[in-house]
C-alpha positions in Angstrom: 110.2 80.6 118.3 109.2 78.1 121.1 109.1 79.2 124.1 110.9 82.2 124.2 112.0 82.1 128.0 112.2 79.6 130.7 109.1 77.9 132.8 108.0 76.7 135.6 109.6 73.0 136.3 107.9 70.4 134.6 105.5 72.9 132.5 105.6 75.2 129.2 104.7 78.1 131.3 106.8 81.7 130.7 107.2 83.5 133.5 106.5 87.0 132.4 106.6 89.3 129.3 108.7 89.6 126.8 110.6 92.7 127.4 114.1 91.4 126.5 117.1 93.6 127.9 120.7 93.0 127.4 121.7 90.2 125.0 125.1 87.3 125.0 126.3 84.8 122.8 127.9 82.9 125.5 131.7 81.9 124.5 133.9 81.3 127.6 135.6 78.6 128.9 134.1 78.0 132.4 130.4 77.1 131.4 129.5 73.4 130.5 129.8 72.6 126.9 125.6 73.1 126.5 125.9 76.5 126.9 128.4 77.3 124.5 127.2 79.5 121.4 123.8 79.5 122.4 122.2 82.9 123.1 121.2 84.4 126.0 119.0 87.8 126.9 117.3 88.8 130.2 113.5 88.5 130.4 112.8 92.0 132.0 109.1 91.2 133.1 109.6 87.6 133.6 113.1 87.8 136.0 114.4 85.5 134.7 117.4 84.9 132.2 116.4 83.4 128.5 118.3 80.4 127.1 117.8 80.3 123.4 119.2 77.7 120.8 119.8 79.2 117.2 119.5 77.6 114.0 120.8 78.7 110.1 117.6 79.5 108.5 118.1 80.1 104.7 120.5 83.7 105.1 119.5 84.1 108.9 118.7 82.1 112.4 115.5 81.5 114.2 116.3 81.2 117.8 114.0 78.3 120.2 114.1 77.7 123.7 117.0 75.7 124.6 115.9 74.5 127.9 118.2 73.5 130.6 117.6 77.2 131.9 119.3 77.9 134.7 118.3 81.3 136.2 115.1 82.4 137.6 114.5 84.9 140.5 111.4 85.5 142.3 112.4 88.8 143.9 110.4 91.7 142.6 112.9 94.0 142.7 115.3 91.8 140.1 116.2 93.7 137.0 118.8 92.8 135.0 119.6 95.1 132.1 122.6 93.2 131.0 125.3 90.8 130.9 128.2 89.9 129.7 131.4 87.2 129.5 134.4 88.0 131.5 138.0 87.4 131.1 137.4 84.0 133.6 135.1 82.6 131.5 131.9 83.3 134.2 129.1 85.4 133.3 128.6 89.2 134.9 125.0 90.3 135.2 124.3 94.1 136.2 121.0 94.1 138.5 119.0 97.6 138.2 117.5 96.1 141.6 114.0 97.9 141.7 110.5 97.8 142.5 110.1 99.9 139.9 110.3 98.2 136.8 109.5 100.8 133.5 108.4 104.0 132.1 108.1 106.5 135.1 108.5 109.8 133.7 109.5 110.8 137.3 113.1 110.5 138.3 112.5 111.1 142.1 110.5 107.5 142.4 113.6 105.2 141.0 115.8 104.1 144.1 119.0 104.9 143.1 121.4 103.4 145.9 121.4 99.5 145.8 122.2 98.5 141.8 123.9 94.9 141.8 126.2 93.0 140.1 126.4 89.0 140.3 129.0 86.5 138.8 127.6 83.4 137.8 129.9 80.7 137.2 129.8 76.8 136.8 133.2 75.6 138.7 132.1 76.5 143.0 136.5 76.2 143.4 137.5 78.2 140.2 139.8 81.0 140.9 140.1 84.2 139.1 143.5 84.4 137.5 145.0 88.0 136.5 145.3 88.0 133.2 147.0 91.0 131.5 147.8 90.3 127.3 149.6 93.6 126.7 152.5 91.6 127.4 152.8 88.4 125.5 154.3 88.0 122.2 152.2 89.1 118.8 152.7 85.4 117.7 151.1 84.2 120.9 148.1 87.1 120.2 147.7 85.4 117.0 147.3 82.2 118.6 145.2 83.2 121.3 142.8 84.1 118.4 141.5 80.7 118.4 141.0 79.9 122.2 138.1 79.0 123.2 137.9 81.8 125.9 136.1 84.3 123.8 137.2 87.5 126.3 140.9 86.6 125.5 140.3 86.0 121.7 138.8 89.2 121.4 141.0 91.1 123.5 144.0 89.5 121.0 142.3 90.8 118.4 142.3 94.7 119.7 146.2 94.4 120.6 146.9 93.1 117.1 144.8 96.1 115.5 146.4 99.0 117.4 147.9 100.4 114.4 150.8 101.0 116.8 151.8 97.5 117.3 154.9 96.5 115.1 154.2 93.4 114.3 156.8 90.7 113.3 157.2 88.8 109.9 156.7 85.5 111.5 153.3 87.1 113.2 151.9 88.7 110.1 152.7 84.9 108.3 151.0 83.0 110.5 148.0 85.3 110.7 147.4 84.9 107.0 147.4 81.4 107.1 144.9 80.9 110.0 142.0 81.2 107.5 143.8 78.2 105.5 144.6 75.8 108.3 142.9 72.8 108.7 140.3 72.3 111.8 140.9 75.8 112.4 137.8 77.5 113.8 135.2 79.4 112.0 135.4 82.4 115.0 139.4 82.3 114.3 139.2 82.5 110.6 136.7 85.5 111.1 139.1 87.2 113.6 142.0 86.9 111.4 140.1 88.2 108.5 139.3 91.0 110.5 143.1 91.6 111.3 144.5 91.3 107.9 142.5 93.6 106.4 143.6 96.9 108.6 147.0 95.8 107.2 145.5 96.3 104.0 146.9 92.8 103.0 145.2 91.0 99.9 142.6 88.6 101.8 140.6 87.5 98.2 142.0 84.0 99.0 139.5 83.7 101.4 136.6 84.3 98.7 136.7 80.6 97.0 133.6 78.7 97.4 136.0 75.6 96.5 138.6 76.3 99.0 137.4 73.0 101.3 138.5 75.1 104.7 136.8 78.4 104.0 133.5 78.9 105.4 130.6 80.7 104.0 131.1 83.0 107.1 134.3 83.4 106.2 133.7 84.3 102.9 131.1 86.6 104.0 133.1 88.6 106.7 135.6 89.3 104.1 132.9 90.9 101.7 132.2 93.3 104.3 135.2 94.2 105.1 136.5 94.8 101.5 133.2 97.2 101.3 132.9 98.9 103.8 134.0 102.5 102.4 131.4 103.5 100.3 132.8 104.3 96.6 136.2 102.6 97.6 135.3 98.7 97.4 138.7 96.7 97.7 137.4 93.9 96.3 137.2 93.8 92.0 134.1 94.0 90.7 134.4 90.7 88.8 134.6 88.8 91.9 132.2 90.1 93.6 130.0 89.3 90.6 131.2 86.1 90.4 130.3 84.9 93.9 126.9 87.0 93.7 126.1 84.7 90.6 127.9 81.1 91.8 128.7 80.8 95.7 126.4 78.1 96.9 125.5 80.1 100.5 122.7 82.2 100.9 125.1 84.0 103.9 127.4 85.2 101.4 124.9 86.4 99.1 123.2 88.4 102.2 126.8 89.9 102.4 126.8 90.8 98.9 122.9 92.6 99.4 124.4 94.3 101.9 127.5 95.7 100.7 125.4 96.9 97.6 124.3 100.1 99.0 128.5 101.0 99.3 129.4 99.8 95.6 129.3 102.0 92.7 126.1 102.4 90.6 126.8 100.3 87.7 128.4 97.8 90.3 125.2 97.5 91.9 122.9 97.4 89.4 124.8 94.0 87.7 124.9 92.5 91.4 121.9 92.6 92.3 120.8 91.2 89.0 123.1 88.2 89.6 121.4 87.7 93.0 118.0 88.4 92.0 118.1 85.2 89.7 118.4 82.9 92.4 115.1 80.9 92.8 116.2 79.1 96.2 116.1 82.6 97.6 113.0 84.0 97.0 111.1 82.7 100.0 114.5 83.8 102.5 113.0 86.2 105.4 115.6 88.6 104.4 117.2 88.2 101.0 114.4 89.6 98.5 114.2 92.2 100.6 118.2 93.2 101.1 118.2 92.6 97.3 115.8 95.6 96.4 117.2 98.0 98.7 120.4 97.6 96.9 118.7 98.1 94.0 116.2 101.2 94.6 119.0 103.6 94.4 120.0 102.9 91.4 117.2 101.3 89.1 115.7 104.3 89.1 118.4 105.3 86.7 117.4 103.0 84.0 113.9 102.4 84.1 113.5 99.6 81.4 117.1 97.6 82.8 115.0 97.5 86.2 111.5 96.7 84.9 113.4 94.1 82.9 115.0 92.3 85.6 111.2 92.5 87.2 110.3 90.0 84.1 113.3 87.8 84.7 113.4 87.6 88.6 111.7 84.3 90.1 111.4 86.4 93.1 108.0 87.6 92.9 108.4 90.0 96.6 111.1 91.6 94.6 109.4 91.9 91.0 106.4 93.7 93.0 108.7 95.7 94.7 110.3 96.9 90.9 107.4 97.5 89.5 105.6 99.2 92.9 108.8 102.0 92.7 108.3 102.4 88.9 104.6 103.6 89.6 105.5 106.3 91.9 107.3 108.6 89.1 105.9 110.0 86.1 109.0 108.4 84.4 108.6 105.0 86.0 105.0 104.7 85.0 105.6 105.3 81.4 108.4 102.8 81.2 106.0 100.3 83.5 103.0 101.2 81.5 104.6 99.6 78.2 105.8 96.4 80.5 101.7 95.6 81.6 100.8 92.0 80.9 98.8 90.6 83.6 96.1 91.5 85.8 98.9 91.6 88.7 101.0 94.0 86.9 97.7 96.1 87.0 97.3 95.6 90.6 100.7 96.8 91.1 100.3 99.7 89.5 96.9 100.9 91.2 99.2 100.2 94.8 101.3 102.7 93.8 99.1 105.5 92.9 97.2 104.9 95.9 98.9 108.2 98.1 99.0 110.4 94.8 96.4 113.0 93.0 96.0 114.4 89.6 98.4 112.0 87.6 99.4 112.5 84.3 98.4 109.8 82.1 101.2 107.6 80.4 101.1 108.0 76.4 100.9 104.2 75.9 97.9 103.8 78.6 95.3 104.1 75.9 96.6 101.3 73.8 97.7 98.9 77.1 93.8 99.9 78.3 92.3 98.5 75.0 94.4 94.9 75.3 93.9 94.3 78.9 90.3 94.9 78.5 88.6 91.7 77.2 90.5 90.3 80.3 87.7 89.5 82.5 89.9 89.2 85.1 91.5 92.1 84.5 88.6 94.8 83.7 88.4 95.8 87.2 91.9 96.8 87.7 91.6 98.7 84.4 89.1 100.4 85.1 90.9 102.0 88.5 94.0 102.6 86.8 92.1 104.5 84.2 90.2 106.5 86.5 93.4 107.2 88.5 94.4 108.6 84.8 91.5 111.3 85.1 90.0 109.2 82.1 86.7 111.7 82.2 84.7 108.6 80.1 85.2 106.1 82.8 84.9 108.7 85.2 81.3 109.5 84.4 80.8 105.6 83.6 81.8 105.5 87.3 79.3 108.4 88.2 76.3 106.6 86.2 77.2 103.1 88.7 77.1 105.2 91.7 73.6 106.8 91.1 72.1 103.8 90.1 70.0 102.2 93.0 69.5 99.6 91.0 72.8 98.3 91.0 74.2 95.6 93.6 75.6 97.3 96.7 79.2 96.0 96.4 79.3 97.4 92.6 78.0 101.0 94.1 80.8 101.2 97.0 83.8 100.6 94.9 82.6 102.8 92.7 82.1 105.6 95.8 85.6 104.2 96.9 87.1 105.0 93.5 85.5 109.0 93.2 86.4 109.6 96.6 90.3 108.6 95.8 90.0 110.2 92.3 89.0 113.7 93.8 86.6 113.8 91.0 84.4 117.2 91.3 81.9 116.4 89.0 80.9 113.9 91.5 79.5 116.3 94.0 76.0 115.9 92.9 75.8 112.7 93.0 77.3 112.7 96.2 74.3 115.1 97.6 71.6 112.4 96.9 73.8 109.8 99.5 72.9 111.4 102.1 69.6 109.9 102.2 70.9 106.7 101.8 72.5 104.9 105.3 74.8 102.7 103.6 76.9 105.8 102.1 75.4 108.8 104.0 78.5 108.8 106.7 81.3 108.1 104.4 79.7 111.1 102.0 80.0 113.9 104.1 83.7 114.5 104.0 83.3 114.8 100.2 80.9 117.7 100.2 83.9 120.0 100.8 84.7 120.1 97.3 81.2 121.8 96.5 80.5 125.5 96.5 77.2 125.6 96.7 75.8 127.1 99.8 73.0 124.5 99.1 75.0 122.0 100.8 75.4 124.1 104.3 71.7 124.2 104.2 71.4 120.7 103.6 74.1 119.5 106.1 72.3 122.2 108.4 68.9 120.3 107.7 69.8 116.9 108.8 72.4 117.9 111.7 70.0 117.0 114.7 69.9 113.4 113.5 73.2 112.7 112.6 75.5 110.7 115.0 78.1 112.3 116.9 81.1 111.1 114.4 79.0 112.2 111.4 78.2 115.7 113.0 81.8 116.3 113.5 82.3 115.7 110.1 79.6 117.6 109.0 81.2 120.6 110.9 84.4 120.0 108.9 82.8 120.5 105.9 80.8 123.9 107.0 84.0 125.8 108.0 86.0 124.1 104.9 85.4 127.0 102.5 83.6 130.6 103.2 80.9 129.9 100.6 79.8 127.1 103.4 81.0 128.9 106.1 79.2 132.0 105.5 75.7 130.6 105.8 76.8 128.7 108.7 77.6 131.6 110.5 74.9 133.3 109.4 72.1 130.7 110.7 74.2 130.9 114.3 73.8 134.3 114.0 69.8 134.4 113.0 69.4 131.8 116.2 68.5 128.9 114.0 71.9 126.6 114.2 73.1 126.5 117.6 76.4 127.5 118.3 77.2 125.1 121.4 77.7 122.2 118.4 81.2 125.1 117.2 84.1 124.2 119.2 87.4 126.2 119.4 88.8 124.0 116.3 86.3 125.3 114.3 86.6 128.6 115.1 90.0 128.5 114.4 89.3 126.7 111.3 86.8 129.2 110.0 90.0 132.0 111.0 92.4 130.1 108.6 90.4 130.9 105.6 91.2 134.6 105.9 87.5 136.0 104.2 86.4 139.4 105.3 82.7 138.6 105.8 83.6 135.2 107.7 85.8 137.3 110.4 83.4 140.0 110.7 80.6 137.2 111.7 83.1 135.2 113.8 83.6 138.7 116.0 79.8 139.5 116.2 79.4 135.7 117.6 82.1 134.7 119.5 84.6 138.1 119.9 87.8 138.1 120.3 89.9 135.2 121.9 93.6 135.7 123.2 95.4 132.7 124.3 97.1 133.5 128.0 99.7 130.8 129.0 99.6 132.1 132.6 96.2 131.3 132.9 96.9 127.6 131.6 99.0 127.3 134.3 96.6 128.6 136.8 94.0 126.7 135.2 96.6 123.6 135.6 97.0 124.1 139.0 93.5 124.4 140.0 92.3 121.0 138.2 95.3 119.8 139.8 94.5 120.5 143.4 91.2 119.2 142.8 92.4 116.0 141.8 94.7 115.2 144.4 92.3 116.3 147.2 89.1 114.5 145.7 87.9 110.9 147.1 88.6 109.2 144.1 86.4 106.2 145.2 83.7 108.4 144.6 84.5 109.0 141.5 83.6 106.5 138.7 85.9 105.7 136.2 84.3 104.2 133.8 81.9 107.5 133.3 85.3 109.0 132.6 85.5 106.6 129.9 81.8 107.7 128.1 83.2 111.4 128.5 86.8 110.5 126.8 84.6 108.4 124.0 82.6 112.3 123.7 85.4 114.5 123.7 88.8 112.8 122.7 88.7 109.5 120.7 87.9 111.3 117.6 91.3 112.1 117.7 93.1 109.2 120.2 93.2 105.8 120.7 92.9 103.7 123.6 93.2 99.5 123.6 93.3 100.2 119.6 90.0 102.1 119.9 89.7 105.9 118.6 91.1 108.4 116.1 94.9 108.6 114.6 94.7 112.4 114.8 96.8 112.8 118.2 99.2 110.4 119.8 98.0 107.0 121.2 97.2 106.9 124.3 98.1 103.4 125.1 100.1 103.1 128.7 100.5 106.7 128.7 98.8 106.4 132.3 101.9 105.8 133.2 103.5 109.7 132.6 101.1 110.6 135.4 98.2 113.5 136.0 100.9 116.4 135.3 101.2 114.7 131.7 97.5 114.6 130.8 96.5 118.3 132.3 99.4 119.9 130.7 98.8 118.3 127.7 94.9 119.2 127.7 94.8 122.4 129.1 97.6 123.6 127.3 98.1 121.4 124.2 100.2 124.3 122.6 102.6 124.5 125.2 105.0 121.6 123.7 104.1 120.4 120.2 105.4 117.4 118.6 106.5 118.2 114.8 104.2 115.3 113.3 101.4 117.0 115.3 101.5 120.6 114.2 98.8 121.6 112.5 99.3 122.8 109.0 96.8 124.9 106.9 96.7 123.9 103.2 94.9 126.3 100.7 93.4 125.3 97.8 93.0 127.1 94.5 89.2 127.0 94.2 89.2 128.6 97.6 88.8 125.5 100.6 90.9 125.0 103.3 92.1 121.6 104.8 93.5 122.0 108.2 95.1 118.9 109.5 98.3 116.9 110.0 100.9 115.7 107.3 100.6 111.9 107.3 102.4 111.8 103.6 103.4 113.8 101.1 104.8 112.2 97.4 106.3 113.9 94.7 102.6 114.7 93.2 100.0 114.8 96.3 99.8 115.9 100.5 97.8 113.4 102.4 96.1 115.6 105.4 94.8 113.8 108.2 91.7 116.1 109.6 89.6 115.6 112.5 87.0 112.9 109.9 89.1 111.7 107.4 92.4 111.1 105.1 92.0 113.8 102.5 94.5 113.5 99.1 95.3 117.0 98.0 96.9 117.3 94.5 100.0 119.4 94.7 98.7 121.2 91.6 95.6 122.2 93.2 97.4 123.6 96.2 97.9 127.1 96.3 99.2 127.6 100.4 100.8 125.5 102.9 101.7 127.3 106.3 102.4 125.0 109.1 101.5 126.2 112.2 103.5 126.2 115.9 99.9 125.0 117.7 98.0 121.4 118.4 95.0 120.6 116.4 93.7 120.0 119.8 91.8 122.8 121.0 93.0 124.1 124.5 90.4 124.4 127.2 88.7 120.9 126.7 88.9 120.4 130.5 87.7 123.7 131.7 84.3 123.0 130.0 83.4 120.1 131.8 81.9 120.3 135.2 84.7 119.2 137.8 82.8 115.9 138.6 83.3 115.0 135.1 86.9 116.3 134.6 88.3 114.3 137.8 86.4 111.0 136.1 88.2 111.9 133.0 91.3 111.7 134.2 91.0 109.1 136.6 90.1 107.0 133.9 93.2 108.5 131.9 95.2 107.8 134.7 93.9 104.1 135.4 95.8 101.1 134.6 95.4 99.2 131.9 
């Protein structure tokens, strides 16, 4: 919040970006009293150092500009990276000291020989003193756990861990009691808590809300240490429930969240039902959320205890969240199924069943359908819930809305929207006669794939000429889906009547995957056979790379090299937020340099990242989806091909085989004339 970094005198202005490195809660004794507590971070971009205020907010701080900053450099070559309190109280900054500031792939350009480090202190006359704790007393250790030098206190604090210190009687007493003493501080208390509990000493005294000396940090430190071994709490189960339904902080119940994933099942499942009863909560940035992921692992267990507490919970974020988890399991939904009351509930449940296919209808759907369906408010969600079902009547109700031109346009596309996520065959025809029709005619091609009928290649063959660029890729996808497609494909390229220029090397290989006799023996009449030869990537590599580096790139205009990545690669990439999700975005990747680009174009199955591997999925009636694995549930894949999202039941899959190569084709660059392959990548390799 504010700010975020110091300004120019006199003005708001922040120097720089926000790239923070290196972070201090500043704790010494040598800085003014300002400084004290408040949190500090280096402001990469900006070179400058951050001074940041923070404030309890509900379970957590929000952090504001302090002001009163008090270091800003104006040398380019200033990179702090981080910084830290020493034993005197001053401040110790490491300076990476270079030109140079990020994300050069190239370790040869860094400079290497002049790294810095500055100390930064208030006092010009202070002097250094050598301090060396290994050799006071434990009782003085214990004392120094309060000083307001924070490099001493925590140093104490090692020394009195070492499990090979002997530590007196008097020590261990007065260590106990630092928690209990009046206008000790909150930092001491925590440190002594810290310290008892390696001793394995009973430290539930410090749990009681009413003790008037205890903090709520206090309280919550010694929750997480009593939890910290998962399956071994050393804390009873009755207090923790105790303080999860009564302690008046929102930082102890955090602690509680958070310990919740280490406590036994049952354990969990009644804390964070105590928790999730707190009203004052449900609008914290952090406990609704803490709360479910407590519960996840365990509600899953009992169903209608969980769906239950969804009823009961004033925290709506955390009710959705319930009742989101129940829809994604066949159990779940029939226990949520029973539970639906309101047109929300419904809502929920169509959220969830947005990544799965071919889900088994609850047995109480029928009954919950008929009562929620005089809801005006609610027929809409009912309807998409029972069409998720496979309910064939409102299925072909759905069918009958999409064919009728009559109909308003918004009534028409969610009822496309809903047969496209339903996978519903029987929509196919219908399907055919949007291609006529502009307002559905690129969203409808995808879908012919699950057709048969080698009416549709002739069709999609019919109208290619006029289709845009996007929609002609797509159309291509859904030629070489399935041999009875494929086939007459082929067979027009063949006869001279569809040219083959529009078949690129990913369709090819597509049209391989499906494995059909009479589709290979057409692929080797037209295009032969093809053998991938790594050493002539790397000649090819080396070639556009001389080029490159020898060509007057003022001749050379980037922003044709633009129009040609727009053509060739933003179907499948992104650039400024524009393109395809298919392959990685390319967002600042200018930055890896021309080796990155022409290795990674050329030869795009030389190093393949897993989520990029292209996978081959085979249905039963035949078709084959070749894409990437953006999800997969318990019920459905969701494929990513070169046009669109597709949904794949798991019971209508019949082969997966994931492949070691790109979906990117190799060779991309070697079809272009040179002119245009140099513009390519010097728009690729320009800033932006």
């Amino acid at each position: 919040s504010g700010e975020g970094g110091a300004g120019k005198p006199g003005t708001r202005a922040v120097y720089g970006g926000h790239s923070h490195v290196g972070t201090m809660i500043y704790n010494g004794d040598n800085w003014p009293a300002i400084y004290r507590d408040h949190l500090f971070t280096h402001n990469l971009h900006g070179h400058q150092l951050n001074h940041q205020h923070m404030v309890r907010t509900g379970s957590g701080y929000e952090t504001f500009h302090a002001g009163y900053d008090l270091l800003y450099s104006p040398a380019e070559d200033y990179i702090p990276v981080d910084l830290q309190t020493g034993p005197d109280g001053a401040v110790y900054v490491i300076d990476w000291t270079d030109t140079q500031h990020c994300h050069n792939p190239d370790d040869e350009k860094w400079d290497r020989s002049n790294g810095r480090i500055y100390r930064i202190s208030w006092t010009e006359t202070y002097k250094p003193v050598k301090v060396d704790l290994g050799k006071v007393s434990d009782v003085e250790l214990v004392e120094l756990l309060g000083s307001t030098n924070g490099w001493k206190a925590r140093t104490a604090l090692r020394l009195l861990i070492d499990p090979t210190l002997d530590m007196s009687i008097q020590a261990f007493g007065e260590l106990e009691n630092v928690p209990l003493q009046p206008f000790a501080h909150p930092i001491a208390q925590l440190r002594s808590a810290a310290a008892i509990q390696v001793f394995n000493s009973d430290n539930t005294r410090y749990l009681d809300p009413r003790a008037p000396l205890l903090t709520a940090e206090v309280r919550a430190w010694t929750i997480q240490l009593g939890t910290e071994e998962p399956g071994k709490p050393l804390i009873s189960k009755a207090t923790l429930l105790k303080l999860a339904t009564d302690d008046p902080s929102p930082v102890v119940r955090l602690a509680l969240a958070s310990a919740m994933p280490a406590l036994p099942v049952d354990w969990a499942f009644d804390i964070g039902s105590a928790l999730a009863m707190h009203g004052e909560d449900k609008d914290d940035r952090f406990l609704p959320k803490m709360i479910w992921f407590g519960l996840a692992r365990v509600i899953e267990q009992d169903w209608a205890r969980g769906l239950a507490l969804a009823e009961k919970t004033p925290m709506p974020s955390l009710a959705d969240s319930i009742r989101w988890y129940a829809g994604k399991s066949a159990e779940g939904r029939e226990a949520l199924v029973k539970t639906l009351k309101t047109t929300r509930d419904l809502q929920m449940l169509a959220f969830s069943l947005k990544d799965e296919a071919a889900v088994k209808m609850p047995a109480a759907w029928p009954q919950v359908q008929s009562d929620l369906s005089d809801k005006a408010d609610a027929s809409d969600a009912v309807r998409e819930v029972s069409a998720l079902f496979g309910d064939k009547a409102v299925l072909a109700e759905t069918r009958s809305l999409l064919a009728d031109t009559s109909k308003a346009m918004p009534q028409r596309k969610a009822a496309f929207d809903l047969l496209k996520r339903t996978g519903d065959v029987e929509s196919t025809p219908v399907f055919v006669k949007l291609l006529d029709e502009p307002a559905f005619s690129s969203a409808v091609i995808p879908l012919l794939s699950r057709s048969k009928d080698p009416g549709i290649a002739t069709g999609l063959m019919m109208r290619f000429e006029a289709l845009s660029p996007t929609d002609r890729s797509a159309a291509l996808g859904v030629l070489t889906s399935r041999a009875e497609l494929a086939k007459p494909l082929l067979e027009a390229v063949k006869a001279g009547s569809f040219d083959k220029k529009h078949l690129s090397s990913l369709q090819i290989r597509q049209m391989r995957n499906l494995n059909h006799a009479d589709i290979n023996t057409l692929l080797d009449a037209t295009w032969g056979k093809v053998n991938e030869s790594s050493a002539a990537a790397k000649a090819s590599i080396a070639k556009l790379k001389k080029a490159y580096e020898s060509a007057p790139l003022w001749a050379f205009n980037a922003k044709s090299g633009e129009q040609t990545f727009q053509q060739l690669c933003a179907v499948c990439h992104s650039m400024g937020g524009v393109g395809g999700k298919l392959g990685p975005d390319l967002a600042g990747s200018w930055r890896n340099g021309l080796d990155y680009f022409l290795e990674n174009i050329i030869d795009p199955n030389a190093v393949v990242g897993d989520n990029f591997q292209l996978h081959v999925l085979t249905k039963k009636d035949g078709s084959v989806v070749s894409g990437i694995i953006e999800q997969e549930t318990d019920t459905a894949i969701t494929a990513r091909t070169v046009t669109e999202s597709v949904v794949i039941a798991k019971t209508d899959l019949k082969d997966r085989q994931k492949t070691p190569v790109s979906l990117m084709p190799p060779g991309l660059l070697e079809a272009l004339p040179e002119r245009k392959a140099i513009e390519l990548l010097k728009y690729l390799l320009s800033r932006r």
